[in-house]
N, C-alpha and C positions, 0 to 999 in steps of 0.2 A: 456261811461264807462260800461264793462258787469259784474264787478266784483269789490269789497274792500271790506277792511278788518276793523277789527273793533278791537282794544289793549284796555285795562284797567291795571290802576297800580293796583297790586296784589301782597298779601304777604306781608303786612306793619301792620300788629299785631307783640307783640314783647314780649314775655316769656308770664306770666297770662293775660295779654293787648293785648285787641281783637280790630282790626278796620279793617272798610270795611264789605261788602257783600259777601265776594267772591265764597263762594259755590253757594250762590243763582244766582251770575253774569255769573259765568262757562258758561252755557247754550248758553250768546246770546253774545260775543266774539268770535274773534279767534286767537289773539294773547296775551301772557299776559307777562305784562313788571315788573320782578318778583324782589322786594328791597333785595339790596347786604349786610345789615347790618348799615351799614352807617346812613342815616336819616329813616331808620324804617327796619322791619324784624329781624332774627337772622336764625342761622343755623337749628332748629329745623322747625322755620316755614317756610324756604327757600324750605326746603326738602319735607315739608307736601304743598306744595304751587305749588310746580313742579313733584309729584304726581295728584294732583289734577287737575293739568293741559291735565297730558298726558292720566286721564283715560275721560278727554269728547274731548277732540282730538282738545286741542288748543296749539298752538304756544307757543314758549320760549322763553322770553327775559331777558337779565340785565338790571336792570334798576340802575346805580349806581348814588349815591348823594353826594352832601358836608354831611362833619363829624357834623351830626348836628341832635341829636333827641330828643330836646328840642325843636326845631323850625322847626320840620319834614323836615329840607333840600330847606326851603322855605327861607332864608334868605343870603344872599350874604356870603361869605368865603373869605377875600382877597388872592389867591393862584398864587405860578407863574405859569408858564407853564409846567416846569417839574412838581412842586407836583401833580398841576391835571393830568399829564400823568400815576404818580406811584400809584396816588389815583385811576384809573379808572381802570390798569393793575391790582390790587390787587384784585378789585371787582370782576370783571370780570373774573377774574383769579377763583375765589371762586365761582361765579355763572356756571361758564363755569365747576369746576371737579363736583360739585354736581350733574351740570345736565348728565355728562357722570357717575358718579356711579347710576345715576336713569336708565341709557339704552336712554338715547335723549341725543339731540346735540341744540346750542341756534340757532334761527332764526337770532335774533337779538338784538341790542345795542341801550338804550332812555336813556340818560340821564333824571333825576329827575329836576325838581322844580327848583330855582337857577340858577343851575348849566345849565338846557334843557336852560333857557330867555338867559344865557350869551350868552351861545354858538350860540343863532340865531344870533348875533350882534357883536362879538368878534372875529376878527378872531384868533388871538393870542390861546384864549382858544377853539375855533372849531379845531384847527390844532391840539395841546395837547390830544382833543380827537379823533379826527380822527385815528393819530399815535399809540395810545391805542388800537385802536380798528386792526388796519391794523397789530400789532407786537403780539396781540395777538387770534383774531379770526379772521382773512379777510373774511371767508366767510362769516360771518354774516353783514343782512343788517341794516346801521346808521338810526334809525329814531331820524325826528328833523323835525322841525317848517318848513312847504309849504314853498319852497323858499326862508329862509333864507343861511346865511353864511355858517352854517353847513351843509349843504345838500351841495352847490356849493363846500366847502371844499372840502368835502368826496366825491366826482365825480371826483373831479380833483386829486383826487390818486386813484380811480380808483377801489373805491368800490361801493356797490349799498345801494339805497337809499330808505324811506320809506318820502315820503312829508307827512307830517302830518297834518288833520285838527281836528280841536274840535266841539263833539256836546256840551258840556255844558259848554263852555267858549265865550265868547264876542271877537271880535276882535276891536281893532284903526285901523284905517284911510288908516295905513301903512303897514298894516297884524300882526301886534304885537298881542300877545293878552294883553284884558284892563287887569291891574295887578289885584289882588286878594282883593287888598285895598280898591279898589272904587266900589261905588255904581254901581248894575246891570253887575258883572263881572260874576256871575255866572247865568248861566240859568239851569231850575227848573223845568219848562215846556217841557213834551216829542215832544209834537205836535210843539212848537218853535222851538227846536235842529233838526228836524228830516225837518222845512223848512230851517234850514239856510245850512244844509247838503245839501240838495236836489239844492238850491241855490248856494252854492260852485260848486258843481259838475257840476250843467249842463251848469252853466255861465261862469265856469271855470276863476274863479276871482282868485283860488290858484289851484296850483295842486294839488290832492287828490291821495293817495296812501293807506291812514291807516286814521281810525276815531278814535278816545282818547274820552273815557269818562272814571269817576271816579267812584269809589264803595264806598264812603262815602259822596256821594251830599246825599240831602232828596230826597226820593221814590228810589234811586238807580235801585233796580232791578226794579223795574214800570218803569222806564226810559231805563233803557240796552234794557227790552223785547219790547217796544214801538220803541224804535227807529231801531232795528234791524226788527221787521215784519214789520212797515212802510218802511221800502227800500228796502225789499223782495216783497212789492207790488208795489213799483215803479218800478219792474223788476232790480234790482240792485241783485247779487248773493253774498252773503256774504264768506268770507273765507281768510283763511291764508295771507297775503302777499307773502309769496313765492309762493304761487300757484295761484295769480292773473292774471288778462290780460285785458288790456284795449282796447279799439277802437278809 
């Protein structure tokens, strides 16, 4: 691999309620998967958040959620297939004109929390967002969980895909990642996430397209700048998803 990209969720403060790093995080991303309202954000910090974006020359994404910002979008919704299709089209729909009145256009579409676990596993609700995405940006590319449902979904209509892996998440057995419940789900340690990357990658146990970490772990930015100059010294080039290229 000569080249990946690195997303963080961004823009999940919401009126006086400030969360995440994200200025400090700007720097060592290049994609950022920016909350539609829904389980965090609003239109003010949408706009201050896809500014923020485009003046350090990172990427655009929706990132839409279940209706949930008491449980930041982390908790199941029982939905059918249509509401999640009208639910993602709405987001997306909002994410998508803010960023054309800012002068950019979105990269791409991550589903949040919930909603990103089902959709690895569901086809039912991978197809609902797939169709979301294809009726209202095709060109933007699906990120979703390394070879899950969702990615094979969104191939077989014929859109492009970003295989996702996590520097501060754990994985099961089976590529899932450990849920957020149990003990040792989350990694904390830069020099830990930066071998299990480096281990993904070259053993090629998931396919790698885009790294996810988060702006509200502990040491955050100590962790973004760590793990990005650690795979700048592995020879690894950091940058956009759309503008990558593998070997």
């Amino acid at each position: 691999m000569s080249s990946i990209d690195i997303n963080c969720d961004m823009g999940e403060s919401y009126g006086i309620y400030s969360f995440g790093n994200d200025d400090e995080i700007f720097p060592y991303i290049t994609s950022a998967n920016i909350a539609c309202g829904f389980h965090a954000g609003d239109y003010n910090v949408m706009a201050q958040t896809i500014t923020k974006a485009l003046e350090n020359n990172v990427a655009i994404g929706a990132h839409p959620g279940y209706p949930d910002l008491i449980g930041f979008g982390r908790r199941h919704i029982p939905m059918t297939p249509r509401e999640i299709y009208n639910m993602l089209v709405y987001q997306i729909g909002a994410t998508q004109a803010m960023t054309k009145a800012l002068g950019a256009s979105l990269q791409h579409v991550k589903p949040h929390g919930a909603l990103y676990n089902l959709a690895a596993v569901d086809k039912a609700v991978a197809k609902a967002i797939v169709e979301a995405v294809y009726d209202t940006t095709p060109e933007s590319i699906i990120f979703g969980l390394a070879n899950s449902i969702l990615i094979s979904t969104a191939e077989e209509n014929g859109l492009r895909v970003g295989n996702e892996i996590f520097a501060d998440r754990t994985y099961n057995a089976d590529g899932t990642l450990t849920p957020r419940t149990e003990k040792n789900a989350i990694i904390v340690d830069a020099e830990a996430a930066i071998l299990q990357c480096k281990a993904i990658i070259e053993n090629q146990t998931l396919k790698a397209d885009t790294i996810c970490i988060h702006s509200d772990n502990r040491d955050a930015v100590i962790f973004a700048k760590s793990l990005n100059m650690g795979l700048i010294n592995a020879g690894v080039k950091i940058q956009a998803i759309g503008n990558c290229s593998h070997e």
